[in-house]
C-alpha positions as CSV (number, residue, x, y, z in Angstrom):
1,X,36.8,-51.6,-21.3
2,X,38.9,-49.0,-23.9
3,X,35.4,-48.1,-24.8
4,X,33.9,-47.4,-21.6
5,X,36.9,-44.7,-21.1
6,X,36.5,-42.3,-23.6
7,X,32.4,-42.4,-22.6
8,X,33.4,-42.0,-19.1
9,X,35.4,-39.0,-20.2
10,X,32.6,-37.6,-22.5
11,X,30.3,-37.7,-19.3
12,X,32.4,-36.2,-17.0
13,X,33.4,-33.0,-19.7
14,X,29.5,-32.9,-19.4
15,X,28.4,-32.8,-15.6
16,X,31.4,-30.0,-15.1
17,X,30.5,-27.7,-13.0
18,X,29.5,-24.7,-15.8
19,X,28.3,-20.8,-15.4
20,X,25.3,-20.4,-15.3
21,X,23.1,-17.2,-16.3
22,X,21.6,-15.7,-13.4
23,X,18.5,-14.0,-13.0
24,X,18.4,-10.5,-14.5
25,X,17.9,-8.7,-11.3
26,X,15.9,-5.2,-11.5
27,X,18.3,-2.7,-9.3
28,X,15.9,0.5,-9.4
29,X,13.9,0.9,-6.4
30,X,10.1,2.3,-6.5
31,X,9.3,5.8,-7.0
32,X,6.4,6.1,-5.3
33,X,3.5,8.3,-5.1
34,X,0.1,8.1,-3.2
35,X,-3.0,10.2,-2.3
36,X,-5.7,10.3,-0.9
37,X,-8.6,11.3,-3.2
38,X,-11.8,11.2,-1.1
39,X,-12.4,12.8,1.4
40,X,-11.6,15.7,0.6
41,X,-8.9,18.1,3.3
42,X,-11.2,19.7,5.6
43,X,-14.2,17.9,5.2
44,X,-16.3,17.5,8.0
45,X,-17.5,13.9,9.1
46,X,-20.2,12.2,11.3
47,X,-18.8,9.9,14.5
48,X,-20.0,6.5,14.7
49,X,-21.0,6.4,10.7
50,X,-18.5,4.7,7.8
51,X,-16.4,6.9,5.6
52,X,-15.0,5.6,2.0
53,X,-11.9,6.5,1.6
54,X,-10.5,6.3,-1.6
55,X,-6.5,6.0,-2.2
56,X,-4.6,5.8,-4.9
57,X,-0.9,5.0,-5.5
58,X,1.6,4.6,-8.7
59,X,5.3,3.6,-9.4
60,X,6.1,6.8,-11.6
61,X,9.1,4.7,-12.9
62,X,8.0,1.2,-13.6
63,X,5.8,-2.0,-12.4
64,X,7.3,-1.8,-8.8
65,X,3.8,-1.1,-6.8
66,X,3.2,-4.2,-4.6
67,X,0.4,-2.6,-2.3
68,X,-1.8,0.4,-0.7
69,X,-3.3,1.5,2.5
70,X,-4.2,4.2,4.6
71,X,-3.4,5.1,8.4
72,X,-5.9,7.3,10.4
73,X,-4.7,9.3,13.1
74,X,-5.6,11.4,16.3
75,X,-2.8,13.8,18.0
76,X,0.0,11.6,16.3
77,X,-1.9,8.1,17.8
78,X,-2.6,5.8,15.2
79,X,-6.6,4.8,15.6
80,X,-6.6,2.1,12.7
81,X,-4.7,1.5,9.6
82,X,-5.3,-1.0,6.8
83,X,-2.8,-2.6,3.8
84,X,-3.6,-4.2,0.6
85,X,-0.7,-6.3,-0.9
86,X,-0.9,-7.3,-4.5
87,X,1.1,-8.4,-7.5
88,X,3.7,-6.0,-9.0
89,X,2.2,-2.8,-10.9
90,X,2.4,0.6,-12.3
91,X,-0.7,2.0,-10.5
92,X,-3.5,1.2,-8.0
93,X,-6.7,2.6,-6.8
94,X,-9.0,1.2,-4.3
95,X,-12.0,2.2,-1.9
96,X,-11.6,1.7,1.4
97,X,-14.2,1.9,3.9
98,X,-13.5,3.3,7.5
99,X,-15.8,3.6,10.2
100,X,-15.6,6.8,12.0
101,X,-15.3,6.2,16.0
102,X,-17.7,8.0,18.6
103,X,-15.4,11.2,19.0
104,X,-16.3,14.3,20.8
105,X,-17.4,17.4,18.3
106,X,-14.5,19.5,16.0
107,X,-11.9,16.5,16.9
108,X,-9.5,16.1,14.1
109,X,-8.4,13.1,12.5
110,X,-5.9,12.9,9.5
111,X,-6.3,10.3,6.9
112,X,-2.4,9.5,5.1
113,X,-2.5,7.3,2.0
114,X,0.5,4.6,2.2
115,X,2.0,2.7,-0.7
116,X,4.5,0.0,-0.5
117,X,7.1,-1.0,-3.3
118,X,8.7,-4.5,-4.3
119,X,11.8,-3.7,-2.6
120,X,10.4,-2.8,0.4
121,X,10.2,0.7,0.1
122,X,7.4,2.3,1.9
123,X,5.8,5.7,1.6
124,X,3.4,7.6,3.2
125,X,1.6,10.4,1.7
126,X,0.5,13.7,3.0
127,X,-2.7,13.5,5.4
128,X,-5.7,14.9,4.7
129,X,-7.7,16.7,7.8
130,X,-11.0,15.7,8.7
131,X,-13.2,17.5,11.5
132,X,-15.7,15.0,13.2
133,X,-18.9,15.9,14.5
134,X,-20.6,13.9,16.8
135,X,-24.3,12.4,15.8
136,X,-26.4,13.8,18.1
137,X,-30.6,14.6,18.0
138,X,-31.3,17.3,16.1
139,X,-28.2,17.5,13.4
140,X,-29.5,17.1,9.7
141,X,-28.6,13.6,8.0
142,X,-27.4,11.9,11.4
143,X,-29.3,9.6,12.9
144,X,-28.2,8.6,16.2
C-alpha cells in the first residue's frame, strides 16, 4: 500500500487539469477585390445564345479568398447568379458561362463579379453593362 500512494500522487500531478495552447487564430479579415474581365462594359450581346463570363477575384492582403461568382441583373431584379466555394487563397480566376435570356432589343443587363472571404466577408464588384439584342432573321452571326 505505501507504494501505491506516492504512484497515486504522481498520476494525479499528471491528469491536472493544464493550459493548453490554443489555436493561433488569424484576426484580419479579407481585403477583397473582384472584376469582371469579359465582357467587356458596353458590349452588345445576342438573347437566347451563352455568354462566358470571366471573373476574377484576389485577397490583396493574404490567403483569405474562399470563393467567386457573378450576379446578373435587369432594373435592379436579380435574373441568375452563381457561386464557386473553394479552399482558402490569394487569388482566383474562372470562366463562367451564362446563357443570355430571350429579351426584347437594347435591354440592359449588368454583370457584378462577387467574391467571398474566410470570415464571411462578401463583396460585390462594380457591374459591367451589357445591351442585348434579340436574334432575329436577318442579323449577321444570329441564328434564330
Amino acid at each position: 500500500m505505501r507504494r501505491l500512494i506516492p504512484l497515486l500522487l504522481l498520476l494525479t500531478a499528471c491528469v491536472q487539469d493544464r493550459p493548453r495552447p490554443e489555436p493561433l487564430e488569424d484576426e484580419e479579415r479579407a481585403n477583397l477585390f473582384v472584376a469582371v474581365r469579359k465582357p467587356a462594359n458596353n458590349a452588345t450581346v445576342f438573347g437566347n445564345r451563352p455568354l462566358d463570363v470571366e471573373i476574377y477575384a484576389l485577397d490583396v492582403t493574404g490567403f483569405r479568398l474562399t470563393g467567386h461568382g457573378y450576379v446578373v441583373r435587369r432594373n435592379g431584379v436579380k435574373l441568375d447568379s452563381v457561386v464557386r466555394r473553394f479552399t482558402a487563397r490569394a487569388d482566383s480566376g474562372r470562366v463562367f458561362q451564362y446563357s443570355v435570356p430571350d429579351l426584347p432589343t437594347n435591354t440592359q443587363i449588368d454583370i457584378s463579379g462577387l467574391a467571398f472571404g474566410s470570415k464571411g466577408e462578401a463583396l460585390e464588384g462594380p457591374p459591367v453593362m451589357l445591351v442585348v439584342v434579340r436574334c432575329t432573321t436577318g442579323i449577321p452571326g444570329c441564328q434564330p
